[in-house]
N, CA, C and O atoms as a DFTB+ gen file, in Angstrom:
504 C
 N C O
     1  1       9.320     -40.329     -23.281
     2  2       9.919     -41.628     -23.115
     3  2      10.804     -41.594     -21.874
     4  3      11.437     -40.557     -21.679
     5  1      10.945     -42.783     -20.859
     6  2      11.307     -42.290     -19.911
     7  2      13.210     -42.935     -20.334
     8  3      13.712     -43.620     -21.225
     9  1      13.700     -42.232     -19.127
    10  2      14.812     -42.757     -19.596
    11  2      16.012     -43.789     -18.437
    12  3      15.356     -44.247     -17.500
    13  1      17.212     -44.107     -18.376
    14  2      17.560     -44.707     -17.257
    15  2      17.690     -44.175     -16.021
    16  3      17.733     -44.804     -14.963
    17  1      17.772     -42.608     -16.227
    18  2      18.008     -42.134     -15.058
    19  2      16.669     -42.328     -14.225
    20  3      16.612     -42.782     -13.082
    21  1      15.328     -41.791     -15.206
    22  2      14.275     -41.485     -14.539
    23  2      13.736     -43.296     -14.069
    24  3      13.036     -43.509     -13.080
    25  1      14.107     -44.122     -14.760
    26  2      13.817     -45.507     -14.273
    27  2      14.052     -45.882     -13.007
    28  3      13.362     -46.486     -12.186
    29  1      15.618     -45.228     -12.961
    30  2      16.622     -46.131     -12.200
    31  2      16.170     -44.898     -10.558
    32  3      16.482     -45.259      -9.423
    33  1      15.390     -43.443     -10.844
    34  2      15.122     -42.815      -9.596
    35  2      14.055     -43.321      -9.148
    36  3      13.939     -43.463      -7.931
    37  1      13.190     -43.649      -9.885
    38  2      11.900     -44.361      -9.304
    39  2      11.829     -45.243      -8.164
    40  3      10.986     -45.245      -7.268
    41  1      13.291     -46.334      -8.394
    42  2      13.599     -47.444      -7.654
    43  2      13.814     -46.332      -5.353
    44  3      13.539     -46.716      -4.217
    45  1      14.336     -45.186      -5.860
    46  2      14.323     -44.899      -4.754
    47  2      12.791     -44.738      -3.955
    48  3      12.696     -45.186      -2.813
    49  1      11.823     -44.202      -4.489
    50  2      10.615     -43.819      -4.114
    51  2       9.945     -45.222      -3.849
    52  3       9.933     -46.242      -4.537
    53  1       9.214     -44.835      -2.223
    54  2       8.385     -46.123      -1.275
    55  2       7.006     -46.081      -1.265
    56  3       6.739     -45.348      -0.313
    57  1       6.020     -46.429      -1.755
    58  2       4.504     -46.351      -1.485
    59  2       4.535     -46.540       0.161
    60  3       5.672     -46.850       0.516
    61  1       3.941     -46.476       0.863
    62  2       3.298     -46.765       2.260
    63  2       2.223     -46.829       2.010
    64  3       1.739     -46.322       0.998
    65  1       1.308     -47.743       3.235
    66  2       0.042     -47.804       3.388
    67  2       0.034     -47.939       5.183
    68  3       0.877     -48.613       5.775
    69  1      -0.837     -47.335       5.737
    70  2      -1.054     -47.464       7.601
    71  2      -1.936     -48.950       7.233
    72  3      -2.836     -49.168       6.423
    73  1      -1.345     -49.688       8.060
    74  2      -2.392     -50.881       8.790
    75  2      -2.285     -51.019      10.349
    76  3      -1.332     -50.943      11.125
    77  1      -3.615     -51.247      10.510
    78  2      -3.732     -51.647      12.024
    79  2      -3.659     -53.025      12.569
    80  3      -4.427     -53.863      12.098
    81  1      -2.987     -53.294      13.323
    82  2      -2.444     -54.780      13.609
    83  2      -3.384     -54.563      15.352
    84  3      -3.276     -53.735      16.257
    85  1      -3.929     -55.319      15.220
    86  2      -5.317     -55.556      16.415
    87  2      -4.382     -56.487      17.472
    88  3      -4.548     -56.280      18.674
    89  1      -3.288     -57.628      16.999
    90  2      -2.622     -58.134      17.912
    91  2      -1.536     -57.483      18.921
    92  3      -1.133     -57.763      20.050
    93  1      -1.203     -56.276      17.772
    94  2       0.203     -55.507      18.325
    95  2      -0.490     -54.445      19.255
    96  3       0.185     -53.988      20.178
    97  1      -1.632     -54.069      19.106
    98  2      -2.428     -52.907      19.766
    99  2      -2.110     -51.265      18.839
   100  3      -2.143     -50.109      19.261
   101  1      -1.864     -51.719      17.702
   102  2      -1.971     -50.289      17.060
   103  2      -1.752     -50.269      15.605
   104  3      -2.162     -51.238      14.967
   105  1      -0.946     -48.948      14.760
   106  2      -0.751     -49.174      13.711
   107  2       0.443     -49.185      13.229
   108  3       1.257     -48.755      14.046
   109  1       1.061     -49.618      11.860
   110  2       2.180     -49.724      11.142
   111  2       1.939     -49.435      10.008
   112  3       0.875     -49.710       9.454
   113  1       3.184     -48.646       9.317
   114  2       3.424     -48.616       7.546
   115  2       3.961     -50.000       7.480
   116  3       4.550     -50.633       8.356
   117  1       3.580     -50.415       6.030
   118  2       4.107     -51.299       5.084
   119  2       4.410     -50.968       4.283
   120  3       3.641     -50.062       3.963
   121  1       5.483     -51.143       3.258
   122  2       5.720     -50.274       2.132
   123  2       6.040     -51.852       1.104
   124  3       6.360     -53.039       1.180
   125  1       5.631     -50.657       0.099
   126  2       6.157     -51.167      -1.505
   127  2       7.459     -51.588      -1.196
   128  3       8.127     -50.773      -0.559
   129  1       8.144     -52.973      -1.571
   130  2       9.514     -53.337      -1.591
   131  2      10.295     -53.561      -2.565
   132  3       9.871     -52.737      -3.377
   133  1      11.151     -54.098      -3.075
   134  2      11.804     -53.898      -4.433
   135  2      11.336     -55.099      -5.090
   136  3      10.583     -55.941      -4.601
   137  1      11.948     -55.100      -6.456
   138  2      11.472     -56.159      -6.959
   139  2      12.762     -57.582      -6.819
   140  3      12.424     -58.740      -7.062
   141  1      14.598     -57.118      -6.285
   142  2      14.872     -57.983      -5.782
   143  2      14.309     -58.851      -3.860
   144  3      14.545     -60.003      -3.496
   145  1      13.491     -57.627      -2.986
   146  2      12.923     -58.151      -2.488
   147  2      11.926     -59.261      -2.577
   148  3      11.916     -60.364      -2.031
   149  1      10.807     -58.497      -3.682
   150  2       9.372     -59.572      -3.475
   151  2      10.140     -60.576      -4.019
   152  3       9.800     -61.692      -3.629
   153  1      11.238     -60.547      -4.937
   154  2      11.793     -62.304      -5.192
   155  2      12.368     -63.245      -4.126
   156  3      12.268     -64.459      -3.944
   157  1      13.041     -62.202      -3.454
   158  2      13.117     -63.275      -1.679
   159  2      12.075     -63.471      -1.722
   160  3      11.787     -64.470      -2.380
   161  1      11.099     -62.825      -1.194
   162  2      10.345     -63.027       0.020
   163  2       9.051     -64.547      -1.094
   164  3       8.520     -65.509      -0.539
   165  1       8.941     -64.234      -2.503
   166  2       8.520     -65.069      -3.175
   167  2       9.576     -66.472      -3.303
   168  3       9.038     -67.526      -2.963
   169  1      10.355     -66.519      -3.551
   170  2      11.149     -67.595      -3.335
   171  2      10.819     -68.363      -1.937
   172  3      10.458     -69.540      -1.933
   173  1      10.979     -67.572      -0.716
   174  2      10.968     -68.424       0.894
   175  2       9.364     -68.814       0.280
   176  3       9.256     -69.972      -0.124
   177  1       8.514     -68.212       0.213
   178  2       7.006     -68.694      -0.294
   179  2       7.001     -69.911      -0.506
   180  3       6.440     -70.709       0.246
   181  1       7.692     -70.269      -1.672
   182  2       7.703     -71.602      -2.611
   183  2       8.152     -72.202      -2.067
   184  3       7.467     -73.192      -1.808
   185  1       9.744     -72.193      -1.358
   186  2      10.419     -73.235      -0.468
   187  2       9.698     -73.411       0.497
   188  3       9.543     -74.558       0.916
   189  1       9.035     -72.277       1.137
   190  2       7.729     -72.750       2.351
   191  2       6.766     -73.800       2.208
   192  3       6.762     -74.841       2.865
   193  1       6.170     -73.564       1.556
   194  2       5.201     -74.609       0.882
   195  2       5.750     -75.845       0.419
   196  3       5.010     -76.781       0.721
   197  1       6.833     -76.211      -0.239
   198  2       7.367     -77.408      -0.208
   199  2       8.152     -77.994       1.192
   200  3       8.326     -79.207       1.309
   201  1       8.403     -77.473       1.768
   202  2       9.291     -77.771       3.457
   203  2       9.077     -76.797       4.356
   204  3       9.952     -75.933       4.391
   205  1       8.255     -76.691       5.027
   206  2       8.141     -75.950       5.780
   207  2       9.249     -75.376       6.794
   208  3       9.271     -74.288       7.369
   209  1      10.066     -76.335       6.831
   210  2      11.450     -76.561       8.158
   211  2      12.757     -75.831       7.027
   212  3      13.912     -75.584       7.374
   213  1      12.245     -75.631       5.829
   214  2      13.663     -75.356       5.241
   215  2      13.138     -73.906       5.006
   216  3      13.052     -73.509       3.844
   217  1      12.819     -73.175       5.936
   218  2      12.805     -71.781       5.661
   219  2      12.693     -71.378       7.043
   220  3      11.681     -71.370       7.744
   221  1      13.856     -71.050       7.331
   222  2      13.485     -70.604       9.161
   223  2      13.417     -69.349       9.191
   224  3      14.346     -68.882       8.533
   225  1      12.550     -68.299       9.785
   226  2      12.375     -66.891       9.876
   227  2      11.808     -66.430       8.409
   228  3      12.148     -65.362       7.899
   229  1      10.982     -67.275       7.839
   230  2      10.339     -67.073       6.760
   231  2       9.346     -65.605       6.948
   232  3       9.449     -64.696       6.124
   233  1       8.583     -65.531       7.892
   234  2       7.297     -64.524       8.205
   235  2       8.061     -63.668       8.852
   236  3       7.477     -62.601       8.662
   237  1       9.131     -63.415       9.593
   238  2       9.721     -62.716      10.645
   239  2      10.996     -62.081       9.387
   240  3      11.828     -61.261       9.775
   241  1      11.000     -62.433       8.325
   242  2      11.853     -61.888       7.091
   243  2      11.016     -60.991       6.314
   244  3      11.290     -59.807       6.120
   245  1       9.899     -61.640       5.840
   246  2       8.951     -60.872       4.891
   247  2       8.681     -59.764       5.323
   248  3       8.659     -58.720       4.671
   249  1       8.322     -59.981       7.109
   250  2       7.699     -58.781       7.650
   251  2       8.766     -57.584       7.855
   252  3       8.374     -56.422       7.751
   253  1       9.861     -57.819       8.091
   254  2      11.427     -57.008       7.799
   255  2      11.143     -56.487       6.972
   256  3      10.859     -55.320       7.242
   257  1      11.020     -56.829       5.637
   258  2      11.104     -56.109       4.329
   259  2       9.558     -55.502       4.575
   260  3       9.629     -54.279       4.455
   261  1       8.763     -55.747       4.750
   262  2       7.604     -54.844       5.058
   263  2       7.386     -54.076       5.204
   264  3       6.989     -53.242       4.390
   265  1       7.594     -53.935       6.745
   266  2       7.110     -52.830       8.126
   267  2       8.862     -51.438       7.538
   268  3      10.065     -51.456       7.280
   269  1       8.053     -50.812       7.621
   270  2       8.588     -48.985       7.221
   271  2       8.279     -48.271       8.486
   272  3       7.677     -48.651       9.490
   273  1       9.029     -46.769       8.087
   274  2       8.332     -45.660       8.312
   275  2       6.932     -45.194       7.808
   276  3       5.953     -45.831       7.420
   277  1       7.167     -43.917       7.941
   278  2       6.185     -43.309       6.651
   279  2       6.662     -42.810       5.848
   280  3       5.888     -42.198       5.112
   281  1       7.951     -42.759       5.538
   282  2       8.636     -42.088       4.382
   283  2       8.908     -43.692       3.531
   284  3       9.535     -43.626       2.475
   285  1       8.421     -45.112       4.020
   286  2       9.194     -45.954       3.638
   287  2      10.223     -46.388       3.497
   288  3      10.483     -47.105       2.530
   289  1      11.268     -46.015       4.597
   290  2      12.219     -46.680       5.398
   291  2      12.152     -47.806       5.928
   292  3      11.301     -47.919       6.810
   293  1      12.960     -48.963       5.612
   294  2      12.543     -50.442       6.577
   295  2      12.630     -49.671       7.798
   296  3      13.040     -48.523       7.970
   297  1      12.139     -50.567       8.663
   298  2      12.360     -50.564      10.241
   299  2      13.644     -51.462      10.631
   300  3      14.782     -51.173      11.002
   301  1      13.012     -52.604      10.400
   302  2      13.956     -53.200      10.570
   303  2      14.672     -54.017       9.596
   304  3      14.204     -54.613       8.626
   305  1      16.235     -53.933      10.125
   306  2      16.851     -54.669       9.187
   307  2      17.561     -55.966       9.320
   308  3      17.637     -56.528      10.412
   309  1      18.174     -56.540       8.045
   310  2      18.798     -58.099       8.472
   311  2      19.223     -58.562       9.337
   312  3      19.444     -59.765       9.476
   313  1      19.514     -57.345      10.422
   314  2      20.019     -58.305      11.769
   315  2      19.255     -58.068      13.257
   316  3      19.553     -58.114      14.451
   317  1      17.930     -57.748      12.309
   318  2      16.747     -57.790      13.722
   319  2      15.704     -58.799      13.290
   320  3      14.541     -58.763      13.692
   321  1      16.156     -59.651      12.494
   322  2      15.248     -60.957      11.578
   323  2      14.980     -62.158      12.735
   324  3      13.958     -62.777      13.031
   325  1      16.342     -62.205      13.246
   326  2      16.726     -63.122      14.300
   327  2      15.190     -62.722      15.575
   328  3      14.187     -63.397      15.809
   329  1      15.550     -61.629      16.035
   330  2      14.954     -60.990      17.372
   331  2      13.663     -60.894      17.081
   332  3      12.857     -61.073      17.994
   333  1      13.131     -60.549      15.554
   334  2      11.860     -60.932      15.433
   335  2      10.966     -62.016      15.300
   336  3       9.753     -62.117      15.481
   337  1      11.616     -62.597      15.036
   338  2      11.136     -64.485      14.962
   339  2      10.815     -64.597      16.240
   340  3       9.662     -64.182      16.127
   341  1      10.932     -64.843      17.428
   342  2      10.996     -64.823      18.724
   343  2       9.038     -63.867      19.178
   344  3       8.240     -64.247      20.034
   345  1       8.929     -62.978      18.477
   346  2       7.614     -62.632      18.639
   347  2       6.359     -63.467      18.308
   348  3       6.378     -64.403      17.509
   349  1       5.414     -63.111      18.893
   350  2       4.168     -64.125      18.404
   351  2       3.736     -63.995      16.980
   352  3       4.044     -63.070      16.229
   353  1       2.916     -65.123      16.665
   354  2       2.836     -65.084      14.901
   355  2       1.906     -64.190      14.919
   356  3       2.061     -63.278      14.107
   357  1       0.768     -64.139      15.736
   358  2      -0.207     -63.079      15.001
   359  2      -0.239     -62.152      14.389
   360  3      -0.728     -62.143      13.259
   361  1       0.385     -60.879      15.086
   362  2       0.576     -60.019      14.434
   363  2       1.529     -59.945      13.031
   364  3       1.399     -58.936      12.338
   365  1       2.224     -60.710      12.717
   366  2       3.266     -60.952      11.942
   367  2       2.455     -61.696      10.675
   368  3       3.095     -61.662       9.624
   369  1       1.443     -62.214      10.619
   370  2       0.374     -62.960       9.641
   371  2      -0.352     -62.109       9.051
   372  3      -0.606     -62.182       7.849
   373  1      -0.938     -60.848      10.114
   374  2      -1.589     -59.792       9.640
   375  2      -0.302     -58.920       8.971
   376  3      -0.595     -58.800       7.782
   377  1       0.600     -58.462       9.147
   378  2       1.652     -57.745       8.677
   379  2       2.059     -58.506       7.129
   380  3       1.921     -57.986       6.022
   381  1       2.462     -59.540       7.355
   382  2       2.698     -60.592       6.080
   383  2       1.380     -60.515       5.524
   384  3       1.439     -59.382       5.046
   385  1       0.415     -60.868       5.298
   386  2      -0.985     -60.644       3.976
   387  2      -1.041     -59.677       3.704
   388  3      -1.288     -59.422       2.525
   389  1      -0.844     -58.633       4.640
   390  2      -1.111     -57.110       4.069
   391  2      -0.302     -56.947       3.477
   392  3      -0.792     -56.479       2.449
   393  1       1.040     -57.013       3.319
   394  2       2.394     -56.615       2.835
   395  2       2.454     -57.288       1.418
   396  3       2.975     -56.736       0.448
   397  1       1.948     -58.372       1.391
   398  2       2.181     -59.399      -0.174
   399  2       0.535     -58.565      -0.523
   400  3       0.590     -58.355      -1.735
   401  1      -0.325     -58.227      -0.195
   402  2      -1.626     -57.815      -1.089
   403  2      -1.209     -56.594      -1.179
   404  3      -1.488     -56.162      -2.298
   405  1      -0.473     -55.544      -0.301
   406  2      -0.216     -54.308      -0.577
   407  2       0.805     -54.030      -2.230
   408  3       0.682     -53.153      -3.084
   409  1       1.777     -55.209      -2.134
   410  2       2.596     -55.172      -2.913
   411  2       1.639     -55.583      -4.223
   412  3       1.315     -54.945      -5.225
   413  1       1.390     -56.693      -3.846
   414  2       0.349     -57.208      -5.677
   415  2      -0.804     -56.279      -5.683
   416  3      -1.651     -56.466      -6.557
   417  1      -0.986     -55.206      -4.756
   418  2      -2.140     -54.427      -5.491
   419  2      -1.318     -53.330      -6.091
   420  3      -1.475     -52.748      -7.164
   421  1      -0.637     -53.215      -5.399
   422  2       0.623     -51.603      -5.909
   423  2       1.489     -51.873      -7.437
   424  3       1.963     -50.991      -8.153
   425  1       1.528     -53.416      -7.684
   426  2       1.988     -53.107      -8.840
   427  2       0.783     -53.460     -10.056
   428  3       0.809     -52.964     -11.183
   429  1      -0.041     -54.219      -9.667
   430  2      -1.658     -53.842     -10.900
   431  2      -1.504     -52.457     -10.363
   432  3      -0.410     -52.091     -10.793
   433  1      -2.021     -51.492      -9.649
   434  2      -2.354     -50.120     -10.157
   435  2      -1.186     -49.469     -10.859
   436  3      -1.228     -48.683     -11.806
   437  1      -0.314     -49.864     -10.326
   438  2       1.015     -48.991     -11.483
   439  2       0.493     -49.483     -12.742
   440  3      -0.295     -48.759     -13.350
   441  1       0.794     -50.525     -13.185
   442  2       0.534     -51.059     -14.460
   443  2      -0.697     -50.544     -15.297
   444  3      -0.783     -50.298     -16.500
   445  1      -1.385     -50.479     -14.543
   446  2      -3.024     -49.820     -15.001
   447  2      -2.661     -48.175     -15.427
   448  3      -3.036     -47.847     -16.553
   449  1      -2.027     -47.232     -14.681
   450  2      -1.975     -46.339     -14.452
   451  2      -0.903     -45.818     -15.398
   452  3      -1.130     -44.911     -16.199
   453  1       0.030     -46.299     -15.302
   454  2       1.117     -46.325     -16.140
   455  2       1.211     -46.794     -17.716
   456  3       2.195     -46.591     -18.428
   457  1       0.207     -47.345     -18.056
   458  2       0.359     -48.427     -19.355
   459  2      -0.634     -47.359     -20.188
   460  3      -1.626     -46.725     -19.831
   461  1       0.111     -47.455     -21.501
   462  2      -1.014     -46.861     -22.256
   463  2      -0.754     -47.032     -23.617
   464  3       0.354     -47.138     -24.142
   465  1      -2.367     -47.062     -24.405
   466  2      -2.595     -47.843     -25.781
   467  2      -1.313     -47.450     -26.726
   468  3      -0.566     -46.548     -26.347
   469  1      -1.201     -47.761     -27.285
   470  2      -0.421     -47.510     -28.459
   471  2      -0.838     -47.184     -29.459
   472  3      -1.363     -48.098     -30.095
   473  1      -0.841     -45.695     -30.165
   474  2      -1.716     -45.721     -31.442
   475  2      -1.861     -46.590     -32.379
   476  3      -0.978     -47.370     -32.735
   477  1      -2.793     -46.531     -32.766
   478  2      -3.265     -47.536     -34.312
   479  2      -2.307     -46.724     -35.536
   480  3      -2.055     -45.527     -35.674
   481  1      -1.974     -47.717     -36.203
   482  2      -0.760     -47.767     -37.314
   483  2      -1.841     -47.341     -38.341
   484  3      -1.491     -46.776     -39.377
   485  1      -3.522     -47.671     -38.007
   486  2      -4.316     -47.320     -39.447
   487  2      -4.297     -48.451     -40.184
   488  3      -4.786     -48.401     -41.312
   489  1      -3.776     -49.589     -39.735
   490  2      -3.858     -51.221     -40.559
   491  2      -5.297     -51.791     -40.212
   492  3      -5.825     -52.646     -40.923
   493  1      -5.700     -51.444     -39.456
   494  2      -6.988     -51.986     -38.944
   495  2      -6.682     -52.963     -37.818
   496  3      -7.581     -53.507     -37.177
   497  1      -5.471     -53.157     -37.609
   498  2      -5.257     -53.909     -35.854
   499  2      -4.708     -52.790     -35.199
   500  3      -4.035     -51.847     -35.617
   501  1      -5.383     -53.266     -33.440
   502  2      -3.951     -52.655     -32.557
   503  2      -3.496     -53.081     -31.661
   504  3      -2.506     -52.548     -31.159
């Protein structure tokens, strides 16, 4: 059974994945982000889609929380959000899909991987 400590160490550990960004001319980590992240970056989502104008540095934020090392270190942080907005969208579209599919595939395989049956009580359900 796991316990708070071993919960609460997990939160330190980063998945990475290399993607190649064809606009930037090379490659980048993206990493697994927290789960108070994907709620930003899911929140600007929703406000995106309803107002587009009421989320400024929406893609140039997500991709912040994104783009890592390879140990899964951000790169950059809250006060290079500004300086990245200012770059072209392309590469930042490819960085953003990969980063939200990296994340929703990383937590189905945890879940898959991690989850397991519960014995039968012998009632005949389980």
């Amino acid at each position: 059974m796991l316990t708070k400590e071993n919960i609460l160490a997990f939160g330190a550990k980063r998945k990475v994945k290399k993607v190649r960004v064809k606009a930037w001319g090379g490659d980048v980590f993206i990493r697994g982000v927290s789960a108070g992240e994907m709620d930003h970056i899911e929140g600007m989502n929703e406000a995106y889609r309803k107002d587009p104008l009421s989320v400024p540095y929406h893609r140039a934020t997500a991709c912040a929380y994104f783009l890592s090392d390879e140990s899964g270190k951000r790169m950059f942080g809250d006060d290079d959000i500004e300086k990245l907005n200012e770059l072209p969208v392309a590469g930042f579209t490819q960085v953003f899909n990969a980063g939200l599919a990296f994340n929703q595939m990383a937590s189905i395989e945890e879940l898959e991987k991690n989850s397991e049956t519960t014995p039968s009580d012998n009632s005949g359900t389980s």
